[in-house]
N, C-alpha and C positions, 0 to 999 in steps of 0.2 A: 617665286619663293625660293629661299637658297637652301642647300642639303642642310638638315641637323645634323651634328657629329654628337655622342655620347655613347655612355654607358648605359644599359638599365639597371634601374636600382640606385641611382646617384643619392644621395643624402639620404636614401633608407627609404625613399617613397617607391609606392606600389607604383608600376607602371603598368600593369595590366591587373584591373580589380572588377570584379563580378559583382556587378550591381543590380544583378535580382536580387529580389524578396525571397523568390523560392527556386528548390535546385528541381530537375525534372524528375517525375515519379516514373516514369517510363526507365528501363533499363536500356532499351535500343537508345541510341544516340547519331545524330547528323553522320556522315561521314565527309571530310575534309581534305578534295586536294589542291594543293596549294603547288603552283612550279613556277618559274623566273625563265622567262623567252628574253635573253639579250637580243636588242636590238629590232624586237618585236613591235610594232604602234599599235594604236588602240583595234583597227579592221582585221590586222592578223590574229588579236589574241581573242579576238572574239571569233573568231572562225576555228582559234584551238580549243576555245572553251567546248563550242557546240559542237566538234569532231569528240571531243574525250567523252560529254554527254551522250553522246551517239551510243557510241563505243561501249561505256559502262551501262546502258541500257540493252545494248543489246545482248551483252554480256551476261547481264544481272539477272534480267528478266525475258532473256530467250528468245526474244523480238528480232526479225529479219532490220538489219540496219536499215537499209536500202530502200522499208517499207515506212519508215518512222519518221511522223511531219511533227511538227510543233505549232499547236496553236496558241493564241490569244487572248485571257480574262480580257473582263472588261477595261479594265486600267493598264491594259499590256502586258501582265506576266505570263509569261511564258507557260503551258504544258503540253503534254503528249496524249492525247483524245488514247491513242492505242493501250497506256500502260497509265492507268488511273491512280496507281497506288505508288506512284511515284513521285516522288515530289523533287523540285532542283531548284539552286538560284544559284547562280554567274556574275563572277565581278573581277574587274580588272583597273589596275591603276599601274602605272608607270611602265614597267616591262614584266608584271605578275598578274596571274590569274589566278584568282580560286573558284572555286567548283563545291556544293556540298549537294549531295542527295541523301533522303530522307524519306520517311516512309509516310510520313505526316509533313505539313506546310513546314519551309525551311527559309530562313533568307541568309545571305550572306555578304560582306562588303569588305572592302578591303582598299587600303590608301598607303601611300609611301610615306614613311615619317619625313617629317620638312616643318620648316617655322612655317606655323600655323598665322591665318591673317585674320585676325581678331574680331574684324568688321565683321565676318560671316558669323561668328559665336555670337555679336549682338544682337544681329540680325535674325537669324533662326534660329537657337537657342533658348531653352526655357530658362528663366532666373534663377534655379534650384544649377540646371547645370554649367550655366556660366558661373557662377558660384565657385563649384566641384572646378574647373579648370583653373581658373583665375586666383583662387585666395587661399593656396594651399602652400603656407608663406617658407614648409620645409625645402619644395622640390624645387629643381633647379628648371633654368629655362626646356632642358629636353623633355624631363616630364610634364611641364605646361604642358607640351607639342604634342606627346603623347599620349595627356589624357583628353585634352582638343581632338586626335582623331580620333581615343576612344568611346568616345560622345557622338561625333561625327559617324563613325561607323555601326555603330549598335544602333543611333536612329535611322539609315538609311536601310539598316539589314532586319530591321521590325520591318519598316514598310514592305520590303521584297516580302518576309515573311505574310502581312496580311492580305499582299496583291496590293495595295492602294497605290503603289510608287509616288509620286510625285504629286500626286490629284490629292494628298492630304497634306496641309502644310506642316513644314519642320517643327517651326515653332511652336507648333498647337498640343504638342503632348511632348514628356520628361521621361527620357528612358530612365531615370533615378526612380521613377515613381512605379513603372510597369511591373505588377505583382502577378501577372498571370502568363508570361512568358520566361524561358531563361535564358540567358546572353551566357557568352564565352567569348573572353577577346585573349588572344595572342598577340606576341610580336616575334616574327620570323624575319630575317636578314634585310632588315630595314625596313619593312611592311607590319601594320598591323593590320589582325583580320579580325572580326567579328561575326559569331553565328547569333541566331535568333531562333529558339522552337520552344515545341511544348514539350 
């Protein structure tokens, strides 16, 4: 897939739109760090992700680094047995990482904007959000791209959020639809990211 080049905002369309139903009643919110490893591959920023996780846990919640394992839901997500009231999910795409902890269940995803390959929005896509991508006759091809991975990223960062990852299919439910969770998507220097909580 070859880089997009654009603006956001081209012909007036939203590139990043908040497609909950409802905003969160909670005051606490995720916290989000996002940083860019040049020259990084996927095994190194995954070892930066889990050192800053480390790091901010032991920071946060006073935990001996040294002492602090991570285990395994049933579907692989990730947590810490030692510090229960902490919740995290890690994602990384091209030479970026994001990171969010949270005090309640949290997921997070994050993708490099690039033309999008449409086969996969037929594919695992519900038809409300192929829709939302495809027939939005103001925006320009960048915003396709970028509401393609903000579709893309809000359903894989619900999943991280419920623990299910991958053991529940894409296409089986419409983040357009999801009234009991709230999404946040950005776009940071070429990356969009998307959170997921209550």
């Amino acid at each position: 897939m070859k880089e997009m080049k654009g603006k956001t905002g081209d012909s007036g369309c939203e590139i990043i739109l908040n497609v909950s139903a409802r905003s969160s009643a909670r005051e606490a919110r995720p916290e989000l760090f996002f940083e860019i490893h040049p020259g990084a591959d996927t095994k190194a920023l995954s070892v930066l992700g889990y050192e800053l996780l480390i790091k901010l846990a032991g920071e946060r919640y006073g935990q001996d680094k040294s002492r602090l394992r991570i285990a395994r839901g049933e579907h692989g997500k990730p947590f810490f047995p030692e510090v229960p009231g902490l919740h995290f999910s890690l994602s990384h795409s091209g030479e970026a990482l994001a990171l969010a902890i949270h005090d309640s269940p949290v997921g997070v995803d994050t993708e490099r904007l690039r033309e999008p390959d449409m086969k996969i929005a037929r594919r695992f896509f519900a038809p409300g959000e192929r829709e939302y991508i495809m027939y939005n006759v103001q925006c320009t091809v960048y915003n396709e791209a970028a509401r393609f991975f903000e579709v893309w990223t809000k359903k894989e960062a619900y999943l991280k959020y419920t623990g299910e990852g991958l053991s529940r299919p894409l296409s089986s439910f419409s983040v357009l639809e999801l009234d009991d969770v709230v999404f946040e998507t950005q776009v940071r220097e070429g990356y969009i990211i998307s959170l997921c909580f209550t």
